[in-house]
RODRENMI-829470 format. One record per residue: residue in one letter; y, z, x of N, C-alpha, C, CB in turn. Coordinates in steps of 0.1 Angstrom, whole numbers, padded with zeros to 4 digits, always signed. Atoms other than C-alpha are relative to their C-alpha. Glycine has a CB too. Layout:
N
AYZXYZXYZXYZX/...
END
This chain:
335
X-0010-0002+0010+0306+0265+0107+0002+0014-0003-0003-0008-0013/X-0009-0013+0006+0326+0297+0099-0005+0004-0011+0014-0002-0003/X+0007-0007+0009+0309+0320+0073+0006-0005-0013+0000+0015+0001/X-0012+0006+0012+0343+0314+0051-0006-0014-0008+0018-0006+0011/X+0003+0016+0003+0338+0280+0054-0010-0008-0006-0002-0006+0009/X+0014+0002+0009+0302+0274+0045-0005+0009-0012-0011+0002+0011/X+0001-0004+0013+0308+0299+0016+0009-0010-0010+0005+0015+0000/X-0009+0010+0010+0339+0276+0002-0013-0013+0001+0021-0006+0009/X+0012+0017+0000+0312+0243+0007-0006+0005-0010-0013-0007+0016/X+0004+0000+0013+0293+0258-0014+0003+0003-0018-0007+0003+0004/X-0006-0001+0013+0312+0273-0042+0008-0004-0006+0001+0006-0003/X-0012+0006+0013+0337+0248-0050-0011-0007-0009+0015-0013+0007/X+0003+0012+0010+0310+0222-0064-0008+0008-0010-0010-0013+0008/X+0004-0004+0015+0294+0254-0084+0012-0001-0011-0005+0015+0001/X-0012-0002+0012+0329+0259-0099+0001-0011-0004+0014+0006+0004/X-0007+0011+0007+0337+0223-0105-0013-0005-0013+0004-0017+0014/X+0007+0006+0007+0303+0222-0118-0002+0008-0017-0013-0001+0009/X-0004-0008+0014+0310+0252-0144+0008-0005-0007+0006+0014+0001/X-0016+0010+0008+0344+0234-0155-0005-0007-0008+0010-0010+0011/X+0004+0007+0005+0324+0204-0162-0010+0003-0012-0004-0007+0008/X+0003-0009+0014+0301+0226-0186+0007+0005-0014-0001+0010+0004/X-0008-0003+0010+0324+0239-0201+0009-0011-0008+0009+0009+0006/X-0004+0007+0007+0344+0212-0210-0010-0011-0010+0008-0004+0009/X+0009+0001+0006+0312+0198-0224-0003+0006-0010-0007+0000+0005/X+0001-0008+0005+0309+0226-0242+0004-0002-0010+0002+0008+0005/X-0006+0003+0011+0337+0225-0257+0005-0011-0010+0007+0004+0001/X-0004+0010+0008+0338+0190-0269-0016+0004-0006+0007-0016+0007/X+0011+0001+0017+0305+0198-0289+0001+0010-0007-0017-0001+0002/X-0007-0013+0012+0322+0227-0304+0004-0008-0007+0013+0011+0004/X-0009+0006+0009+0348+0208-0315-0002-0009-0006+0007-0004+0004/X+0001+0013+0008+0333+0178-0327-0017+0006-0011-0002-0018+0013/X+0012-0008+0010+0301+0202-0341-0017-0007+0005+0003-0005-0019/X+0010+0000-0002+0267+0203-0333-0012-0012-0014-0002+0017+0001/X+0003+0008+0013+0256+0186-0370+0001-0013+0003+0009+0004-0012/X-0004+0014+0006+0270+0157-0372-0009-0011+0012+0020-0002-0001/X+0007+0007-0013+0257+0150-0332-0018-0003-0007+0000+0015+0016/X+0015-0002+0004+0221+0161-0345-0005-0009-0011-0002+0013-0005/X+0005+0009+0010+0223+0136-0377-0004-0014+0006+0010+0000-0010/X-0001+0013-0002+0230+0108-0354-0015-0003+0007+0013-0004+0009/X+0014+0003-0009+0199+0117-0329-0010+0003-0009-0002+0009+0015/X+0008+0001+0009+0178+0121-0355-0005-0013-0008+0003+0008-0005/X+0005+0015+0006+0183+0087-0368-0011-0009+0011+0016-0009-0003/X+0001+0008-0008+0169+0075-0337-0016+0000-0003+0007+0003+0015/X+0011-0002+0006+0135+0091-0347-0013-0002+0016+0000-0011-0014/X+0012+0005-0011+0099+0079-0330+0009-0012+0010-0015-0010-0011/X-0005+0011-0006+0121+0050-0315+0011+0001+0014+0005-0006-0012/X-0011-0005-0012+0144+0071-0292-0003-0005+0012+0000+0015+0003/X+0005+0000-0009+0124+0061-0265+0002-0014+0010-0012+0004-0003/X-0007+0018-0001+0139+0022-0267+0011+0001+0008+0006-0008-0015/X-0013-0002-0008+0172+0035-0255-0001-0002+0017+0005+0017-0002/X-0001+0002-0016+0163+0035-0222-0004-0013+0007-0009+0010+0007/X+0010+0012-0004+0144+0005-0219+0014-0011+0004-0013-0006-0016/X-0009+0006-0013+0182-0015-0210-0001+0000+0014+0010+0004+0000/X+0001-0003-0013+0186+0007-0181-0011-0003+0010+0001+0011-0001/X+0014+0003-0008+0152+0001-0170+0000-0015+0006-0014+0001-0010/X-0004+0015-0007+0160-0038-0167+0012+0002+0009+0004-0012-0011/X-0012+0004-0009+0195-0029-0153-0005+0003+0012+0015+0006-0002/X+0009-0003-0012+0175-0011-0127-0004-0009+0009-0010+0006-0002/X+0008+0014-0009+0150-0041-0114+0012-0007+0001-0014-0010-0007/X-0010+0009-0005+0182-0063-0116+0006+0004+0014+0012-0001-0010/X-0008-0006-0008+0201-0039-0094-0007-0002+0015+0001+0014-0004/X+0008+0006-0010+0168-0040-0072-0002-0012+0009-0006+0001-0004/X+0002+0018-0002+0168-0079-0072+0013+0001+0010+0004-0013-0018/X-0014+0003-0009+0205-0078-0058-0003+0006+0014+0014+0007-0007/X+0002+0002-0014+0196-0057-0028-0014-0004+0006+0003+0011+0005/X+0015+0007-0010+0163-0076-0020+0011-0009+0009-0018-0013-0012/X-0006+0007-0006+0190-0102-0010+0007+0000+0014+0005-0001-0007/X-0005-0005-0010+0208-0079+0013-0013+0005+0014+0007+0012-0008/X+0007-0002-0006+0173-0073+0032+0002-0014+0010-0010+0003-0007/X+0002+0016-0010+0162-0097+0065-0011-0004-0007-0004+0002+0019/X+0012+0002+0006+0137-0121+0051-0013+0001-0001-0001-0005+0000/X+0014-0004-0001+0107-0110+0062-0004+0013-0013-0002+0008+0019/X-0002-0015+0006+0115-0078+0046-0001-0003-0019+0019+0007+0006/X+0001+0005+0015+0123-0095+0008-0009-0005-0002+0009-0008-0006/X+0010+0006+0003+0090-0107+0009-0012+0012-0002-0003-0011+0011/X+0013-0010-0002+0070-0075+0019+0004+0012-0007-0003+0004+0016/X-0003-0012+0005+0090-0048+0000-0002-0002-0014+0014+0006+0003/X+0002-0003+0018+0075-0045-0040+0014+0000-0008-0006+0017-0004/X-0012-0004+0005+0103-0047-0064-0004+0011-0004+0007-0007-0010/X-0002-0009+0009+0092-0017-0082+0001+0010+0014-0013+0002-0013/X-0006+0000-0013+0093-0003-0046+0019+0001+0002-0005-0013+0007/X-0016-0002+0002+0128-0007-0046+0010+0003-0011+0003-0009+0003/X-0006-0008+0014+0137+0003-0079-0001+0011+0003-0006-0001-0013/X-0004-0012+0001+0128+0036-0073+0007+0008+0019-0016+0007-0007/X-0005-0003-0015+0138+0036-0036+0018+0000-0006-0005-0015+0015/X-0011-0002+0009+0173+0027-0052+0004+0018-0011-0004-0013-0009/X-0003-0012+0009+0170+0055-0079+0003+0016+0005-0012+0001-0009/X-0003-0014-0004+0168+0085-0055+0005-0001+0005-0006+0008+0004/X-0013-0004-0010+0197+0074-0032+0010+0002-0016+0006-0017+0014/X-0012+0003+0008+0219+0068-0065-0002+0016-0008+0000-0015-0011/X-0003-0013+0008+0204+0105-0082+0006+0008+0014-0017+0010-0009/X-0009-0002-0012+0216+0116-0047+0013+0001+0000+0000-0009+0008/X-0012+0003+0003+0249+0102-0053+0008+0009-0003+0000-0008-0007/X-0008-0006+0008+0253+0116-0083+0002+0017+0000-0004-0004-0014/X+0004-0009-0001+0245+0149-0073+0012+0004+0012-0015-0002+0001/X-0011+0000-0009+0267+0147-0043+0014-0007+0004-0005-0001+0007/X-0008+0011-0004+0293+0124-0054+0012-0003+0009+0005-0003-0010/X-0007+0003-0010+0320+0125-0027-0006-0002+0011+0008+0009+0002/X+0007-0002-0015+0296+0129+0001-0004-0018+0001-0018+0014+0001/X+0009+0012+0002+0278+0096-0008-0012+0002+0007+0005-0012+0004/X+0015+0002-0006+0244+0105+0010-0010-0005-0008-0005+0013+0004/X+0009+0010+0007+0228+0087-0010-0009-0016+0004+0008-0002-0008/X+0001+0014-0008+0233+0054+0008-0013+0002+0015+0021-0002+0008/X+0009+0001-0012+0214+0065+0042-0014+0006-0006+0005+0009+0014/X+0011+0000+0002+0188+0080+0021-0010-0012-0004+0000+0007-0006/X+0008+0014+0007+0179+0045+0003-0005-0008+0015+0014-0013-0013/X-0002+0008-0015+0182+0034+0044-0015+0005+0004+0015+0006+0012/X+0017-0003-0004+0151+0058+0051-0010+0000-0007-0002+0011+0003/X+0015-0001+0003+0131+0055+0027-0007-0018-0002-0001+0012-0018/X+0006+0012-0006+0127+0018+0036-0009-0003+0012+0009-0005+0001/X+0008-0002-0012+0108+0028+0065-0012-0001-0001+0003+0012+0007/X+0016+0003+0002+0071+0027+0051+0000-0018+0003-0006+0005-0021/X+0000+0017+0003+0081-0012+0047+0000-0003+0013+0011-0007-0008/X-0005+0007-0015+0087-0015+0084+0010-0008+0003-0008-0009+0005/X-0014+0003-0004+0123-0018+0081+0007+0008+0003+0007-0006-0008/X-0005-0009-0013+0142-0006+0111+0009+0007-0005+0006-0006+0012/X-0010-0014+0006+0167+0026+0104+0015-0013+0001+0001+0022+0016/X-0010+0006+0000+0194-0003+0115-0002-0015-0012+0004-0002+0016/X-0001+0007+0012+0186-0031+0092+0002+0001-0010-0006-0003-0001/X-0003-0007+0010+0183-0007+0065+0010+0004-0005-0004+0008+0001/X-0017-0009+0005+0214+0010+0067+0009-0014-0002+0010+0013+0016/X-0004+0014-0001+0227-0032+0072-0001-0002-0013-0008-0009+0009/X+0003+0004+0014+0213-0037+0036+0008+0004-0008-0010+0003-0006/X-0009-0011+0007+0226-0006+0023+0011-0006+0000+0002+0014+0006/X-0013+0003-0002+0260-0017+0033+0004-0014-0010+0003-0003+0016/X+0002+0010+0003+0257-0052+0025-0002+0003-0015-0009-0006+0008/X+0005+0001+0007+0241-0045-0005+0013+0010-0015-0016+0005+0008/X-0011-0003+0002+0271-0019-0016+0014-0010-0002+0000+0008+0010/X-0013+0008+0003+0297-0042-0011-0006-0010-0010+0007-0007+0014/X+0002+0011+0011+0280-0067-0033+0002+0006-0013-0015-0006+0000/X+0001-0012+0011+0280-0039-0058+0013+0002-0007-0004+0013+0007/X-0016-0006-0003+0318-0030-0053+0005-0014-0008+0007+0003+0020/X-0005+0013+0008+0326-0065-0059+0001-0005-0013-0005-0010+0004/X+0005+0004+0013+0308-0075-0091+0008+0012-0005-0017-0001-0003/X+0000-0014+0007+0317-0036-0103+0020-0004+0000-0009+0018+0013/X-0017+0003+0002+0357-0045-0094+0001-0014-0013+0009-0005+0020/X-0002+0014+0006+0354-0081-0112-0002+0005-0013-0009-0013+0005/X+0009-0008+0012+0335-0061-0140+0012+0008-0008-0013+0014+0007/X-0018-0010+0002+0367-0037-0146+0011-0006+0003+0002+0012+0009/X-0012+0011+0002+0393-0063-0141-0004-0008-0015+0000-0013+0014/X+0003+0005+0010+0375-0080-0170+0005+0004-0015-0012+0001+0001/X-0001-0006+0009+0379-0055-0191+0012+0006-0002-0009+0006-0001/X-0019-0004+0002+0413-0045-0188+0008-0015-0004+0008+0007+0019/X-0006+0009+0011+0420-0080-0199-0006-0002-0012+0001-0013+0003/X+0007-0004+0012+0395-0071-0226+0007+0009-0009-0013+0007+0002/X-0005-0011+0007+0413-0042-0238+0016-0007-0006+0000+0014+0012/X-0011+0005+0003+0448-0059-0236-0002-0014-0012+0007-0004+0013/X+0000+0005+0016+0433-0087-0264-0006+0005-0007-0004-0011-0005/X+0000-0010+0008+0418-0058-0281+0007+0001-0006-0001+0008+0004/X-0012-0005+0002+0452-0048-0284+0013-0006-0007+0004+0002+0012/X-0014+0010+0003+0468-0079-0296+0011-0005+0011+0008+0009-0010/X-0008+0004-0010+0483-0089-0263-0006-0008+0007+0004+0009+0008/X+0000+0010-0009+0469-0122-0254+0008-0006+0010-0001-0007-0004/X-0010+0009-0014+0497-0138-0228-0005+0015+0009+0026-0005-0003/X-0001-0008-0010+0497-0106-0211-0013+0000+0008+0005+0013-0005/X+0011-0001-0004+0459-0105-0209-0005-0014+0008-0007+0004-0010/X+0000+0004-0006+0460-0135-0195+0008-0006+0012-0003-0002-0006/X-0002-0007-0012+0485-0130-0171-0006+0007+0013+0004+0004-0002/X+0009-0014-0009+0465-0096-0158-0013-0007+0002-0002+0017-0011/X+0015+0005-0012+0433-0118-0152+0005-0013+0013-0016-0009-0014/X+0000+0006-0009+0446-0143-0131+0005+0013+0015+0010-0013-0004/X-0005-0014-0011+0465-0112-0110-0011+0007+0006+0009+0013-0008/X+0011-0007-0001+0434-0090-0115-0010-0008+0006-0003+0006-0013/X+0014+0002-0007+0406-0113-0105+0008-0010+0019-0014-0014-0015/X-0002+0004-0014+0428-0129-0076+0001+0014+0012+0014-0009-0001/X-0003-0017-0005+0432-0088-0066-0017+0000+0009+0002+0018-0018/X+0010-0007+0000+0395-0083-0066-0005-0018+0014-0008+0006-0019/X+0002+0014-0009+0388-0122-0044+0003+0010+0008+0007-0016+0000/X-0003-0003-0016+0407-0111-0017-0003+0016+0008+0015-0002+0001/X+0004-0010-0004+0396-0070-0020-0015-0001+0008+0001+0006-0011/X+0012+0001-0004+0360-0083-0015+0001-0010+0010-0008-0003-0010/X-0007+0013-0018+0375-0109+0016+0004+0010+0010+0020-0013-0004/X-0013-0011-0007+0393-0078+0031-0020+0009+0002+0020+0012-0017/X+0009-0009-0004+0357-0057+0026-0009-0006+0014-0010+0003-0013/X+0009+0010-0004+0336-0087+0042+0004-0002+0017+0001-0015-0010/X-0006-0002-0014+0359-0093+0074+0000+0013+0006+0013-0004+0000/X-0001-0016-0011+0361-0051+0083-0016+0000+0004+0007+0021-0010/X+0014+0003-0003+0322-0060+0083-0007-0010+0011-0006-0004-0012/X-0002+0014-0011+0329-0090+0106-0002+0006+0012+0015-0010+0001/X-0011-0005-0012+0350-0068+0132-0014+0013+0007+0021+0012-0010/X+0012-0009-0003+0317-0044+0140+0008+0016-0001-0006-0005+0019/X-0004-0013+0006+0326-0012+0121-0012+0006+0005+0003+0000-0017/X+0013-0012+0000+0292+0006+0132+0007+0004+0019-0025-0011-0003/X-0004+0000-0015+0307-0001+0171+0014+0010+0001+0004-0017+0005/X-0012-0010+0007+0341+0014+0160-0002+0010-0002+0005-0001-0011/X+0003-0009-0001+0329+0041+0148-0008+0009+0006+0000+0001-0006/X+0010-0004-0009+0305+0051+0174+0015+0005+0013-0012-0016+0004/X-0011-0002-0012+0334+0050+0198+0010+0014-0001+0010-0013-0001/X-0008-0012+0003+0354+0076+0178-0010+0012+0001+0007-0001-0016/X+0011-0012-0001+0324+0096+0175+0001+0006+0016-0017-0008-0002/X+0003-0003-0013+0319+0094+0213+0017+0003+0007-0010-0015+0007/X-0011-0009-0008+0358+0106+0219-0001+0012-0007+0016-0006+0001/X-0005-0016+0009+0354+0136+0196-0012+0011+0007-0004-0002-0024/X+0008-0011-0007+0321+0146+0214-0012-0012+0008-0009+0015-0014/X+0005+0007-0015+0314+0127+0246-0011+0008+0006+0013+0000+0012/X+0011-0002-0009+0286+0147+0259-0015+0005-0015+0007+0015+0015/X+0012-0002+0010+0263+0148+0224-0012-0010+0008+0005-0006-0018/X+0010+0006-0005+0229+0134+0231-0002-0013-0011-0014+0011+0003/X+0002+0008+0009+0225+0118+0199+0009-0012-0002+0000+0007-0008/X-0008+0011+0002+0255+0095+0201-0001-0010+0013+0014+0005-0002/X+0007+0007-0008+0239+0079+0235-0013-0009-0010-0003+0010+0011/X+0008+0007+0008+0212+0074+0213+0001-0009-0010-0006+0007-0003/X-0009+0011+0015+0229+0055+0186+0004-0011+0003+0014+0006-0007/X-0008+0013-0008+0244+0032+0209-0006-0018-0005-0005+0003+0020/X+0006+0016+0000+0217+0002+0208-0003+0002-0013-0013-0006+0011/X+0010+0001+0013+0205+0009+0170+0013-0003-0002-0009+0012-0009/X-0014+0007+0004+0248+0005+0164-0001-0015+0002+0013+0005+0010/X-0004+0015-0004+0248-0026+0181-0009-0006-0013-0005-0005+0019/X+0011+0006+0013+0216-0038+0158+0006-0002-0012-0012+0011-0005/X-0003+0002+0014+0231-0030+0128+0017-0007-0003-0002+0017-0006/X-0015+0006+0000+0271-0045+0137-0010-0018+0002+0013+0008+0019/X+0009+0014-0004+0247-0077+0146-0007-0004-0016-0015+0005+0014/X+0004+0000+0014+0227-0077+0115+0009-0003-0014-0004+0013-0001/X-0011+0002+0009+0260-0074+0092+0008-0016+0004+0011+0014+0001/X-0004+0013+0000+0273-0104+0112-0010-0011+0000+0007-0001+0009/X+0012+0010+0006+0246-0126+0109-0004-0003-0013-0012+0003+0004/X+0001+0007+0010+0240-0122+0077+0014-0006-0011-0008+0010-0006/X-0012+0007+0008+0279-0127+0064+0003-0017+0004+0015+0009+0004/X+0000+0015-0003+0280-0159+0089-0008-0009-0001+0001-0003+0011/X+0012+0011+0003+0245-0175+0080-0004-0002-0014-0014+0004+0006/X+0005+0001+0014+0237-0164+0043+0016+0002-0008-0014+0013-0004/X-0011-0003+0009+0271-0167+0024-0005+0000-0015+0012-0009+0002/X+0005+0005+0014+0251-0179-0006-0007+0012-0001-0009-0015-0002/X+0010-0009+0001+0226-0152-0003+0012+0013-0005-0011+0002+0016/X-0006-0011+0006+0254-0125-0005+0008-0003-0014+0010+0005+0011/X-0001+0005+0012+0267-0143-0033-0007+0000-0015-0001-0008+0003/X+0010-0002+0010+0233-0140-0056-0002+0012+0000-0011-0006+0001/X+0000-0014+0000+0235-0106-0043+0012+0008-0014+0007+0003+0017/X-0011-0002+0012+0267-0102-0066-0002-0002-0011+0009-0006+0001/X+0005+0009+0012+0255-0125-0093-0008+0009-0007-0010-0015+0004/X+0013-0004+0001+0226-0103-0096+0008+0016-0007-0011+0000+0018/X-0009-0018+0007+0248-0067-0098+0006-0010-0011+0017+0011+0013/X-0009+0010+0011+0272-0089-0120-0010+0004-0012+0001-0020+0003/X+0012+0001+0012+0240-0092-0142+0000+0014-0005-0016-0006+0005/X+0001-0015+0004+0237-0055-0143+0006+0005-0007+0001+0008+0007/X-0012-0007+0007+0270-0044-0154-0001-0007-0013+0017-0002+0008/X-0003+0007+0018+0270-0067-0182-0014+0006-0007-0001-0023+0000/X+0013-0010+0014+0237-0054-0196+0001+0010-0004-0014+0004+0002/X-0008-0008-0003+0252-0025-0193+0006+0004-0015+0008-0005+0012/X-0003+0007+0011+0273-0042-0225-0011+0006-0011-0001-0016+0002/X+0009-0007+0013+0239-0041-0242-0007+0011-0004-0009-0005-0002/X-0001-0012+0004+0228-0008-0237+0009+0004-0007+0001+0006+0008/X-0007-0005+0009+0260+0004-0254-0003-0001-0015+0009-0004+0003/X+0001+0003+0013+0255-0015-0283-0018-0003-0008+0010-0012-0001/X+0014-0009+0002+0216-0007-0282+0002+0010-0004-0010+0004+0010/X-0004-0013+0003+0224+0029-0285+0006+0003-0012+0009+0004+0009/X-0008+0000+0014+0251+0027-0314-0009-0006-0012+0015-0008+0001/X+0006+0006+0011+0227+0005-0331-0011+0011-0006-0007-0015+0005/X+0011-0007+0009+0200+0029-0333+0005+0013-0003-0015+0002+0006/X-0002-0011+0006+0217+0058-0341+0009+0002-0016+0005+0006+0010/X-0003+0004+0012+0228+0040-0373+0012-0002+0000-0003+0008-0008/X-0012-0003+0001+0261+0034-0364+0004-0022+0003+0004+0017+0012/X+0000+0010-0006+0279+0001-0351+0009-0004+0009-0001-0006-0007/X-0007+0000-0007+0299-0011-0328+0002-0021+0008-0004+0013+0007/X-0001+0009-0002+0316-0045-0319-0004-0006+0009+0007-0001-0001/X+0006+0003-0011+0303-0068-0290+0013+0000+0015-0007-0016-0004/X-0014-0003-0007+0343-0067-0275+0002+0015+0002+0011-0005-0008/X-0004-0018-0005+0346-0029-0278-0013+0006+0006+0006+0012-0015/X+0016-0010-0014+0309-0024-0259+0007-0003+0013-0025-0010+0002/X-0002+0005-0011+0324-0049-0234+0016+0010+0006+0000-0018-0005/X-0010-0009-0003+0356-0027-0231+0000+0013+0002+0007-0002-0006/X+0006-0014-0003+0336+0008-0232-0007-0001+0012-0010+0004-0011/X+0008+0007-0013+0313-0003-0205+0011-0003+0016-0007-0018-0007/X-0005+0005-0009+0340-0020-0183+0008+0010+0009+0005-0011-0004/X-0010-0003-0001+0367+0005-0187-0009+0018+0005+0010-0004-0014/X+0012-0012-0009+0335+0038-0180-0002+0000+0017-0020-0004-0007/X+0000+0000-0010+0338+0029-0144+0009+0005+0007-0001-0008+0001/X-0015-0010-0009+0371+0043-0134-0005+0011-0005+0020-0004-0004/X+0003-0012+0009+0362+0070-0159-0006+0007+0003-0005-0001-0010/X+0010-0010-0011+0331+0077-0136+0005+0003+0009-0012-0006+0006/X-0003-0002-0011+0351+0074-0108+0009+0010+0005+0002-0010+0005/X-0008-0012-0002+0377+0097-0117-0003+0015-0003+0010-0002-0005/X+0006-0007+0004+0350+0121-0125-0007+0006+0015-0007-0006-0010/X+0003+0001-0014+0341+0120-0086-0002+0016+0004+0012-0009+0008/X+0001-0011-0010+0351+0159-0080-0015+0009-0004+0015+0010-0001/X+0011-0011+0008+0324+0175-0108-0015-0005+0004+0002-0001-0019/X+0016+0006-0004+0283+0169-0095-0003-0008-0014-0013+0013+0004/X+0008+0011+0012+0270+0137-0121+0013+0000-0004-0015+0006-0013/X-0014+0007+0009+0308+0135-0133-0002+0008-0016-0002-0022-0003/X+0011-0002+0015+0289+0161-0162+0015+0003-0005-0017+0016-0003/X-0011-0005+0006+0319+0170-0188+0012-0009+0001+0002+0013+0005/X-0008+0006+0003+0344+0150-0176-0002-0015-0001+0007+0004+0006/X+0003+0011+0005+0327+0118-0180+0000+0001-0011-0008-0005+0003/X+0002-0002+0011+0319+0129-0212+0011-0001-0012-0004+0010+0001/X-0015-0003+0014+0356+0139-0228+0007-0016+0006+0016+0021+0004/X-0007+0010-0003+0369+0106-0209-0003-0016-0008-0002-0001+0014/X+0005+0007+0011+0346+0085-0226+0001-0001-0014-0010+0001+0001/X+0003+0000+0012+0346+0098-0257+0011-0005-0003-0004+0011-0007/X-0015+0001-0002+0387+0097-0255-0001-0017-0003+0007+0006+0018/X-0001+0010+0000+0381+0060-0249-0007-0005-0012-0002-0005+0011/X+0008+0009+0011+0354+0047-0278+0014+0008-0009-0021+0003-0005/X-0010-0006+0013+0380+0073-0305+0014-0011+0001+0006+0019+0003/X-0011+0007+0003+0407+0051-0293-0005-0014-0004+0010+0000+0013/X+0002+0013+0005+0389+0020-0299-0005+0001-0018-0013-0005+0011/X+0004-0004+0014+0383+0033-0334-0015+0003-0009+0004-0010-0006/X+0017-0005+0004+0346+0047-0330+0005+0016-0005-0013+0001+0019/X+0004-0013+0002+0338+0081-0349+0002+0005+0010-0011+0003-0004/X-0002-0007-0008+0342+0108-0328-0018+0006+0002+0011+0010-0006/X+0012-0005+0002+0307+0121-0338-0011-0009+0005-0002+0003-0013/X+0007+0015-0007+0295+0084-0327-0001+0000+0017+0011-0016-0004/X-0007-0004-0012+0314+0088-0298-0007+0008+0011+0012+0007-0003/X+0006-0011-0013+0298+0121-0282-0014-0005-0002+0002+0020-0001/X+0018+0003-0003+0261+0109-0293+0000-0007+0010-0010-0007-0011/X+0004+0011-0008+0266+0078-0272+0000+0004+0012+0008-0011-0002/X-0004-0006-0013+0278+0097-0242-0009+0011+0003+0015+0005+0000/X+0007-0007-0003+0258+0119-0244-0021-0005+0000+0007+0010-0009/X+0009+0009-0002+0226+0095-0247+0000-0007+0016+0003-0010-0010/X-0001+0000-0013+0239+0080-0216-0004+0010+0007+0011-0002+0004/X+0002-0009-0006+0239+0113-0202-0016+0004-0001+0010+0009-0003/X+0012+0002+0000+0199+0117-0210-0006-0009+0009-0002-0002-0010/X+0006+0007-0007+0191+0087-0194+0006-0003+0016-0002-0011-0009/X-0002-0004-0014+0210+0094-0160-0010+0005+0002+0011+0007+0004/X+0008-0012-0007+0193+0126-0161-0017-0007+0001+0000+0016-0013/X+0022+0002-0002+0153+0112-0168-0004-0011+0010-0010-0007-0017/X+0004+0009-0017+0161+0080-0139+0003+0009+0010+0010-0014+0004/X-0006-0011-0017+0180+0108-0111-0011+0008-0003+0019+0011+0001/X+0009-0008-0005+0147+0127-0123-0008-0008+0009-0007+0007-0011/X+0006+0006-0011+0126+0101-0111+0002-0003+0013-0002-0009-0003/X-0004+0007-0014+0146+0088-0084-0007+0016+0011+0022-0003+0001/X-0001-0011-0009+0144+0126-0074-0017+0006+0004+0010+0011-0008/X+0012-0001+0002+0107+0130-0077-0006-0008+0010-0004-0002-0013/X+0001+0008-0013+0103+0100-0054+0001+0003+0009+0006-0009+0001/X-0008-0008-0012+0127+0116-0027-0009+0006+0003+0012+0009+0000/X+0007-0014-0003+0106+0149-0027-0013-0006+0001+0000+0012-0012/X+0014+0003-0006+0073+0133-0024+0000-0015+0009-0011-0001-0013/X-0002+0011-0009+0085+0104+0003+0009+0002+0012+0005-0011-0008/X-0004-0004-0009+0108+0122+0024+0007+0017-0002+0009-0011+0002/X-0008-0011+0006+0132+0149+0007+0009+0009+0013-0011+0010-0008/X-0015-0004-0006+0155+0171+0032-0003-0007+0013+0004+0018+0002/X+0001+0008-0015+0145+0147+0065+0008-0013-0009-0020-0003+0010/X-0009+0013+0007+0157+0118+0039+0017+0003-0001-0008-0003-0017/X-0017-0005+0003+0193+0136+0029+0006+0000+0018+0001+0022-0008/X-0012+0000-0011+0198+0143+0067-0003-0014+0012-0001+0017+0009/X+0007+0017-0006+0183+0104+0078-0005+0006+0011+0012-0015+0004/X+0009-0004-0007+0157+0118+0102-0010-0011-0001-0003+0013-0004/
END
């Protein structure tokens, strides 16, 4: 790569990641340091509860892709094993959110377990789309949440028959390009862009494995990817009770409809946060934007978001602590 080139790679994501500072910054200007500090202070010896949601949404998350494993495999991999195998592809993620390398790292560090680099990455996938699904159904929910929020029952029930028949056939549309052998596909484009690589000979029969793998398990276990979903499903909704864990202990309160519409509606919010590393800042003012419109304090508002933001950071530490003592830059480049 061109000197240029590999200088822009790396300093757009410092700049997007200054931006996101800053705008951080300045929403705890604006809303004051005090009022933040009264709320986390209420939390006291007990701060340490907050996290304890996330920690279940975690093993759930885990549960869902044991499902996506071959069975040998969901018998011999530990859940707590996979919780933190999970945690350092997803601090990954967040760390690199456009790239997604995250995904093939959760692929290698299944390899102590004696599951093949193509099964793995089979799960991953599998295990993703189950994710996508629940996570779309999750955020359709809540956009007919918000509209009876709003005082617009007919409409909100309009927008869920629309919305969850959107999201059926989005996750029908993912499931079939997984049918059609997408690992074969793209091997092929690979092998017209650079026909004499060594490595893409080598890829050949671990492709096939893993286009084989994806169809076997959509044509034999439909139910299995199903509890796969059920399972994320479960997640997002606890998700719910974190929120209104959080507001509770920092003395404050908040309704069981506006957690369920904070929560549902934080997903695009993350996603359109995608250019800044962790989403830092502009998750932050997007969120807050949303509880102020639901008629939370402002001062309520950034503690909560910014609580979230603590407990990303102390699971993407672990996850990351894992990485570094289990694989670390042979894991990022799937070696």
């Amino acid at each position: 790569m061109p000197a240029g080139g590999e200088a822009r790679r790396r300093i757009v994501p410092l700049l997007a990641l200054a931006a996101g500072l800053s705008l951080l910054g300045w929403l705890l200007h604006h809303i004051g340091f005090e009022p933040v500090w009264e709320r986390l202070r209420v939390l006291g010896w007990a701060a340490p509860l907050v996290f304890v949601p996330y920690l279940v949404i975690a093993m759930i998350d885990a549960r869902g892709w044991r499902f996506a494993l071959p069975p040998a495999a969901r018998a011999r991999i530990p859940l707590p094993g996979l919780m933190v195998t999970r945690m350092a592809g997803e601090a990954v993620n967040s760390l690199t959110p456009a790239a997604a390398l995250g995904e093939p790292v959760k692929a290698y560090l299944l390899r102590p377990w004696g599951v093949t680099g193509s099964e793995a990455l089979a799960s991953v996938v599998i295990s993703k789309t189950a994710l996508i699904a629940s996570q779309s159904l999750f955020t359709a929910l809540g956009i007919v949440a918000l509209l009876a929020r709003i005082g617009r029952p007919q409409l909100a029930l309009g927008w869920l028959v629309v919305l969850v028949t959107i999201c059926v056939l989005f996750t029908m549309g993912l499931v079939w390009v997984q049918h059609r052998g997408p690992g074969a596909a793209l091997w092929r484009l690979v092998r017209r862009v650079a026909p004499r690589a060594r490595l893409v000979d080598r890829l050949e029969a671990s492709i096939s494995v893993f286009d084989r793998r994806l169809h076997d398990f959509y044509r034999g276990e439909p139910r299995t990817f199903l509890h796969a979903s059920t399972w994320h499903f479960a997640g997002w909704l606890l998700g719910v009770v974190e929120v209104v864990v959080m507001v509770t202990m920092m003395g404050s309160s908040v309704s069981w409809l506006d957690a369920f519409v904070i929560e549902t509606l934080a997903q695009p919010i993350r996603a359109m946060s995608i250019v800044v590393p962790a989403g830092i800042g502009t998750q932050e003012l997007g969120g807050v934007w949303l509880c102020t419109f639901l008629g939370m304090a402002e001062a309520d508002a950034v503690t909560l978001w910014l609580l979230k933001r603590a407990r990303e950071m102390l699971f993407d530490g672990v996850g990351l602590t894992y990485l570094a003592q289990h694989g670390g830059r042979r894991a990022v480049r799937g070696e």
